[in-house]
Every structure is written in structure tokens, then in C-alpha cells.
LODRENFI-988138 format. One record per residue: x, y, z of N, C-alpha, C in turn. Coordinates in steps of 0.2 Angstrom, whole numbers, plus 5000, padded with zeros to 4 digits. Example, Ala and Ser with C-alpha at 12.3 -4.5 7.8 and 13.67 -1.06 7.14 Angstrom:
506649725039506249785039506649845039/506449895035506849955036506450005039/
END
This chain:
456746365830456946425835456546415841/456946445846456546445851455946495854/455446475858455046525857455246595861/455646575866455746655868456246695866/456346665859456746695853456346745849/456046745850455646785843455646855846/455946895851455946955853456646985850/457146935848457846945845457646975838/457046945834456846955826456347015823/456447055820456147115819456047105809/455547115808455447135798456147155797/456047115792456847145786456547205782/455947215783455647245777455447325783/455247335788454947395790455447385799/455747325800456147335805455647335814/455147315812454747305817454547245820/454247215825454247175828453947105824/453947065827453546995821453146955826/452546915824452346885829452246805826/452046765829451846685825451146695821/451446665815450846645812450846585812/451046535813451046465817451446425817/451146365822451646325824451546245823/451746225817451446165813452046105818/452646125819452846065823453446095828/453346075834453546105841454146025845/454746025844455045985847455646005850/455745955854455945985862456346075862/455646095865455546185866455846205859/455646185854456146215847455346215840/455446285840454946275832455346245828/455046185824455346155821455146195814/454446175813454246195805453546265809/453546305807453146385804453146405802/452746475803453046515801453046575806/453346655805453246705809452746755802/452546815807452346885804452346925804/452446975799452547065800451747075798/451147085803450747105801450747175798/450947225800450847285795451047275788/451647235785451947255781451647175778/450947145780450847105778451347035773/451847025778452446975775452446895782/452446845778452346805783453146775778/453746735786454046705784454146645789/454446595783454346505786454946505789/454846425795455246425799455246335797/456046335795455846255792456346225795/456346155797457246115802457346175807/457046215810457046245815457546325816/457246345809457746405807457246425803/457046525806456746555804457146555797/456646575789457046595784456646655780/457146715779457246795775457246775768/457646725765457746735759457546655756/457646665748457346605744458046535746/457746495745458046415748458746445741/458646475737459046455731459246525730/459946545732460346595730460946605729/461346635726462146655724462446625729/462246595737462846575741462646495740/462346465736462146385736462946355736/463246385734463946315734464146335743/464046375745464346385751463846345757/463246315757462746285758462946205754/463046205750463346145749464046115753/464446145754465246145757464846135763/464546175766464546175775463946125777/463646095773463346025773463745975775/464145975770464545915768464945915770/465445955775465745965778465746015786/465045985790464846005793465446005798/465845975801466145945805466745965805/466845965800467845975797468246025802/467846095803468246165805468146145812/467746125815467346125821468046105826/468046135832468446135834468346075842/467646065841467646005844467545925841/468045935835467845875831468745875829/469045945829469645915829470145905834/469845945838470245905844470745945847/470846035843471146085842470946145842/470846175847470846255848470846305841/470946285836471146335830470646385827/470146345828469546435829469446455835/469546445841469346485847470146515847/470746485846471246565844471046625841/471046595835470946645829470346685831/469746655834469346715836469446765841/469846765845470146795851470646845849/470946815846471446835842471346895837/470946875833470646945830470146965831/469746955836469147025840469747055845/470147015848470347035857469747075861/469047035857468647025865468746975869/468446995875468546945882468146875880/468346815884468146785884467546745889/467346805892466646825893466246885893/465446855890465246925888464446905890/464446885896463846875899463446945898/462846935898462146985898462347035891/462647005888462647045881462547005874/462247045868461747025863462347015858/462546975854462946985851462646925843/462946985838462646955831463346925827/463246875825463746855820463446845812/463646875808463446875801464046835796/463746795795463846735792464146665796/463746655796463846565802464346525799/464146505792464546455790464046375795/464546325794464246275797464546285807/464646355807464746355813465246345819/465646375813466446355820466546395824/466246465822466446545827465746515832/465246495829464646485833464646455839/464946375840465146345845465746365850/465946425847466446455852466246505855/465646545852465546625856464746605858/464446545861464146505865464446495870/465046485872465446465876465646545882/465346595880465446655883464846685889/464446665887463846665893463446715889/463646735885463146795879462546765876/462046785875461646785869461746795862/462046745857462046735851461646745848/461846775839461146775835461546755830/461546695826461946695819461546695815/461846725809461246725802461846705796/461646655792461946655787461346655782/461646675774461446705766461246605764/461446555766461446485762461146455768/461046405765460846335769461246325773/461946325776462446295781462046335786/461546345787461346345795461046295795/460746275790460746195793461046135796/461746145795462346105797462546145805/462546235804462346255813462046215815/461346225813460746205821460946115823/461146095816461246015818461846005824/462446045824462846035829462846085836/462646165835462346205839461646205842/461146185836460546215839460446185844/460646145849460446125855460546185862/460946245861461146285863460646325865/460446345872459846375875459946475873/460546495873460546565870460746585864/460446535859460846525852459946545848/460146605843459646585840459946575831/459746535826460146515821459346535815/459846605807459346615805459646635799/459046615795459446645788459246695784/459546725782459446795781459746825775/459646905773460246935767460647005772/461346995771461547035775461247085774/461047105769460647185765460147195767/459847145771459147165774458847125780/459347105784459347085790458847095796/458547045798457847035800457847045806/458447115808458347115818458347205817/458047225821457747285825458747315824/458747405821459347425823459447425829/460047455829460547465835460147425842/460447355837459847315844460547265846/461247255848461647235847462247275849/462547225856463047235860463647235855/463747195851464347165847463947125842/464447145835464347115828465047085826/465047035823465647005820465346965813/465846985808465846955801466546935800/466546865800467246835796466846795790/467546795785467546765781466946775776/466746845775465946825773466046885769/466246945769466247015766466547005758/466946975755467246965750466946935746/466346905749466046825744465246895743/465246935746464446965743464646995738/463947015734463847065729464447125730/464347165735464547255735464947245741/465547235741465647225748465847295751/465847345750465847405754465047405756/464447425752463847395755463747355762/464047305760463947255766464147255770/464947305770465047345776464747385778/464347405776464047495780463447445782/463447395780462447385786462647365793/463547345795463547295801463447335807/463847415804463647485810463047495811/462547495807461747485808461547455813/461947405815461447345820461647365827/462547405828462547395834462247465837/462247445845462047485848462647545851/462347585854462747645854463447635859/464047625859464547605862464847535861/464247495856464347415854465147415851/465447345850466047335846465947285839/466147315836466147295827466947255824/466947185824467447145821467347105814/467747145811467747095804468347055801/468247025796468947035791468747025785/469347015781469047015774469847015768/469846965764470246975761470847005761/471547005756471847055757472147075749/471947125748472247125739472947145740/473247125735474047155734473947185729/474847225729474947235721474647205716/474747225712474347215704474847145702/475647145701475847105699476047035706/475947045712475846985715474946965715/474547015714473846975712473846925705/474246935702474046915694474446835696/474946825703475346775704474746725707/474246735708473946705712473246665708/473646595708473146565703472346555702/471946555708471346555708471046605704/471446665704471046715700471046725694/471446655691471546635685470946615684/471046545689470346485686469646505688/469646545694468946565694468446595690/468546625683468146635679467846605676/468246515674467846465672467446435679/467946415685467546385690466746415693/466846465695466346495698465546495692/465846495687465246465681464946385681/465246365685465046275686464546265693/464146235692463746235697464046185703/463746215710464246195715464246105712/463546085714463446005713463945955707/464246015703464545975698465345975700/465446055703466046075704466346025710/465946015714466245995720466745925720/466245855716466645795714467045795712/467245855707467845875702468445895706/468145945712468745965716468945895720/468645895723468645815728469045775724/468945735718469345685715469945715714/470045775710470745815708470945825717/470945825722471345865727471745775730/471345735731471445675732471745635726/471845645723472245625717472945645718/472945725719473445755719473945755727/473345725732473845715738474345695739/474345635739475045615737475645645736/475445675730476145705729476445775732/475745815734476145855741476745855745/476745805748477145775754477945785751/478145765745478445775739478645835737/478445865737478145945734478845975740/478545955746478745995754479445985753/479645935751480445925751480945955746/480246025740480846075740480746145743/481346165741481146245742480346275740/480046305744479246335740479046295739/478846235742478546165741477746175741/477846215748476846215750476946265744/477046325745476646375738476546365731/476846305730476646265722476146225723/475946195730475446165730474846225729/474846275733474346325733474246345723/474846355721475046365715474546325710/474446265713474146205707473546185710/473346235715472546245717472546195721/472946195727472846115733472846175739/472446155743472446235748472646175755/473446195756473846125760474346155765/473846145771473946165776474446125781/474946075777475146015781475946075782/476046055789476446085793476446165797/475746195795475546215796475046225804/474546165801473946195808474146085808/474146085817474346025820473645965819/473645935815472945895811473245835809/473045775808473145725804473145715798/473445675795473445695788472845685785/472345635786471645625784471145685786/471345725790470945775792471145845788/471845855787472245895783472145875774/471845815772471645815765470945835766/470545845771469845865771469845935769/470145965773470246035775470646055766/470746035763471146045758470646015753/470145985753469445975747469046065749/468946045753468446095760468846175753/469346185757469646255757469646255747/469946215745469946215737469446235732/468846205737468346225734467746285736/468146305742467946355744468446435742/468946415737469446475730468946465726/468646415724468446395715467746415715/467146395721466646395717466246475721/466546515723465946555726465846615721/465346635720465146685715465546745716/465646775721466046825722466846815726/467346835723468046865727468246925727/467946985730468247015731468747065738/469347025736469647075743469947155741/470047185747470147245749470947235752/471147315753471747375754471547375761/472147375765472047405773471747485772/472247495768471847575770471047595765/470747545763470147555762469547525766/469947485769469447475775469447525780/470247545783470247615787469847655785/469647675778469147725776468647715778/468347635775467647635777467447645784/467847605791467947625795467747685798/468247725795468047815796467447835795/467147825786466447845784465947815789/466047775791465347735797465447805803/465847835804465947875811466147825818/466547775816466747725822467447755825/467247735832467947745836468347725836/469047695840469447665843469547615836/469647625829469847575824470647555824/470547485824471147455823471147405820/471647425814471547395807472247355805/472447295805473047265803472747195800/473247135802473247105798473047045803/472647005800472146935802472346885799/472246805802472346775798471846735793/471446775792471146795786471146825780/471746875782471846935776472247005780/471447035780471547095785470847095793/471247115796470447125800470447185804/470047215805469647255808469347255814/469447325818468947325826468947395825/468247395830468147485832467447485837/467347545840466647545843466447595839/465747585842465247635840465147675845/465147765842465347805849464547795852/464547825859464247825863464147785870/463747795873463647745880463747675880/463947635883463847565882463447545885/462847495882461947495885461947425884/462447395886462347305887462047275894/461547235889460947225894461247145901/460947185907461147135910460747065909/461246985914460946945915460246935917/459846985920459446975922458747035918/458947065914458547115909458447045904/458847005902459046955896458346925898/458446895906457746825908457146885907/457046945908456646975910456146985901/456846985898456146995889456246935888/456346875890456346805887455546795888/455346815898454746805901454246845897/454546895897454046935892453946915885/454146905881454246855876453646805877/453846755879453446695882452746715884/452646755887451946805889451646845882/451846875879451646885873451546825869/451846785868451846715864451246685866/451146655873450446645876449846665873/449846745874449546785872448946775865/449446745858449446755852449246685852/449046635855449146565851448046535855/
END
């Protein structure tokens, strides 16, 4: 992390500011290994490959940490040559696509597809992902001057409230513990007027849920540990490609593939075939091994939506599932470009201060 980054980081534990407790190795302007402190609440936390870290190396997201290692590159839209996450993020925030002098949080990084697009807005990023794929962010992001990359538990999230222009959570509420929970902490961070974007899953009926195979296999899958499951899927998906192509030449062709657990996006999203059997290891294994699936009802988002007391919701359908937007009532307090350099300096000046 950077060092004029630590005014973005506050106790997960008392929500108060943090200072260095040291700086073991510093490479170009990036703490690489340290740690920070909450001296009140007497907690020191390490800062290891250049990502402060909230939670233990080893928890319920480790296959999602294994995926976005291994596949650091796959989604990333400058590897494939295709715009298909900066659509899709525009698409379902319909924010602008500039959002100079304002703070914005994204919860759950992943290996960083949304990351490398909403740095491209003149804004101050803060990403925090639950696993280890931040370390696949900082490797193709973290060179990124307004980017700060952390890991954390959505449930106890290591920034100061209502400190936060705009919050975004894709792909990530489904796979936690409580997913209503982990909806109600995202209103927490923003600030009064801010905008709130999610998605998350989409339940059906009871009798088209029970059509939909993974939720078959995933009570034996999700029991298998990533490192073993993931070879298994790999060989099975690669085995199996071939005969996709085959598949497409009947009626309901791709939906048998999905049927027989091949996640086969071929005629779908404009890719190469070597890149579209990636994307279909990737996505197969990210049905099977994650501890949690659970989706939701549009109108039970609507609700939670209401419970928060957010304004302007609008609730339809994503290409993710379902997605969600709303503000937080009140004034809108996004800090300008020049407030930004002003706590970075101050930052910098306390930092001095401490060492």
C-alpha cells in the first residue's frame, strides 16, 4: 500500500484511525511487507505483497483465492481484447464514466476486472476482497496511483463509516455467510447522498430451481477442498469440450452444456475458442466449489433496499442475476480533486511525523 493511503483505513474493530507500526520493506513508494495499528484498541495488522490484511490467510473464500490466482488474467478486459466488463459495469451501475474527486469502495475485487475499469475514472478506488485474489489485483492493478488493494471481512470492514462517495458489490453477496447481513453493512460506508450498486443472484420458482443442476452437485462439491476440486473440474471441462460444439447443433444445445456443468459461453460473448474454454474451467468451478449460493427474489431485495431507508431504488434485472441502485438520502459531500491531494499531503505529514 501506499503510504498516503493509510488515511483511506480505519479499525475494523472501534472504526478509528490506524497508524504504522512498521515498515520492514518499502518498494517503489509501496509498503510492501508491515504492519499498521489501532493503538487504542491495541490490534496491530500485517501488510504482506503490498496489501494491508483484516482477516486470517485461511478462510471459507480460499477456493475463490485459488480461482482468481490461477486465473488472474482470464476476465480482465485488457487481456482479452473485449470491453465485456466495462459494459456490464455501466450497464448495471448507470454511473458516469467519470467520477473524478470522489472516494469510492468496491467489495469484493476478485482478481480485479471491475478494478481496472473504475481506475480508469479519475476517482479514488478502495477494493477489499474476503480471499487471497487481491493478490492477483495488486499484481495487474496495484501499480495504479489512486488504487488502494485490501483484505478484509465484509462484516467488519476496516474504513471509517459514511466515509464513501459510492459503494459497489458484484458478484460477491451470494457466496457470504447471511447474505441479507452483508447487505445491510454496504449503507453503512456510504456517505450522506452517496450511491449504492449491487447484484446478486436470481432465485426462481421452486420447480425451475430444482431444474438447475449445480444445486444438485454442490452439496457433494462444495465439501471438497478447492486444491483437489479444481484439477477435477479442469480435466472434466477439457475433456468435455469437444463435444459442446456438437451439443450447439441441436435445439437447447448450450443449456445441456450448463445442464452437464460446462458454464459455455461459446456464441455468446465474442472470445476465441481457447479463451472461451478458459472462461468455462474458471466459471465451472466457480458453480461447484464456493461454500455459499445463496440467491434471492427481486422483491426481497426491494425490501432490503427499503429497510436501509435508501432513495431513488431501482431494482431489475442484471447480467448477473438481479441488480440494484439507490442513493443514500441527504446532501451529496464528494470531495473535490483538490481536498483528495490535500489529505494525501496530510497523510504524508502525519506519516513523517510517526517514523
Amino acid at each position: 500500500m501506499r503510504h498516503a493511503h493509510i488515511g483511506l483505513l480505519a479499525c475494523p474493530e472501534c472504526h478509528g484511525p490506524l497508524s504504522w507500526s512498521r515498515q520492514d520493506r518499502v518498494e517503489n513508494g509501496h509498503v510492501m511487507e508491515g504492519a499498521l495499528e489501532c493503538r487504542p484498541c491495541r490490534q496491530e495488522y500485517p501488510i504482506r505483497l503490498g496489501v494491508p490484511r483484516f482477516v486470517p490467510a485461511d478462510n471459507y473464500a480460499s477456493g475463490f483465492g485459488l480461482q482468481w490466482n490461477r486465473h488472474a488474467h482470464t476476465q480482465l478486459d485488457s487481456f482479452t481484447g473485449v470491453p465485456l466488463t466495462e459494459e456490464r459495469f455501466f450497464k448495471d451501475t448507470k454511473w458516469p464514466r467519470r467520477m473524478a474527486g470522489e472516494t469510492i469502495l468496491e467489495v469484493g475485487c476478485g482478481a480485479g476486472r471491475f478494478t481496472e475499469v473504475m481506475v480508469k475514472t479519475g476517482g479514488v478506488l478502495v477494493s477489499l476482497d474476503y480471499s487471497r485474489a487481491v493478490e492477483a489485483n495488486f499484481r495487474s492493478n496495484g501499480h495504479q496511483p489512486d488504487l488502494l488493494i485490501v483484505q478484509g471481512d465484509i462484516y467488519r470492514m476496516p474504513f471509517a463509516l459514511e466515509s464513501f462517495d459510492r459503494v459497489f458489490c458484484f458478484g460477491v453477496l451470494q457466496h457470504t455467510p447471511a447474505v441479507h447481513r452483508s447487505f445491510q453493512q454496504l449503507p453503512n460506508y456510504l456517505r450522506p447522498g452517496g450511491q449504492l450498486a449491487i447484484d446478486v443472484y436470481r432465485r426462481f420458482g421452486w420447480l425451475k430451481q430444482m431444474t438447475i443442476t449445480k444445486y444438485w452437485a454442490r452439496p457433494f462439491t462444495r465439501r471438497i477442498k478447492p486444491e483437489i476440486l479444481y484439477p477435477w473440474v479442469e480435466r472434466y471441462v477439457r475433456s468435455m469440450w469437444p463435444l459442446t460444439r456438437w451439443f450447439h447443433f441441436f435445439p437447447y444445445g448450450r443449456n445441456l452444456c450448463w445442464k452437464l456443468l460446462i458454464a459455455d459461453y461459446q456464441g455468446l460473448i465474442p472470445l476465441p475458442p481457447q479463451l472461451l474454454r478458459e472462461w468455462a474451467v474458471l466459471d465451472t468451478f466457480d458453480m461447484l466449489s464456493p461454500a455459499y449460493d445463496d440467491p434471492q427474489t427481486p422483491e426481497t431485495i426491494q425490501r432490503w433496499f427499503e429497510e436501509a431507508g435508501l432513495s431513488e431504488i431501482d431494482i431489475g434485472s442484471a447480467i448477473n442475476g438481479i441488480g440494484g441502485r439507490a442513493r443514500k438520502p441527504g446532501s451529496v459531500t464528494a470531495r473535490t480533486g483538490a481536498e483528495k491531494v490535500e489529505r494525501i499531503e496530510q497523510n504524508q505529514v502525519q506519516m513523517s511525523s510517526r517514523m
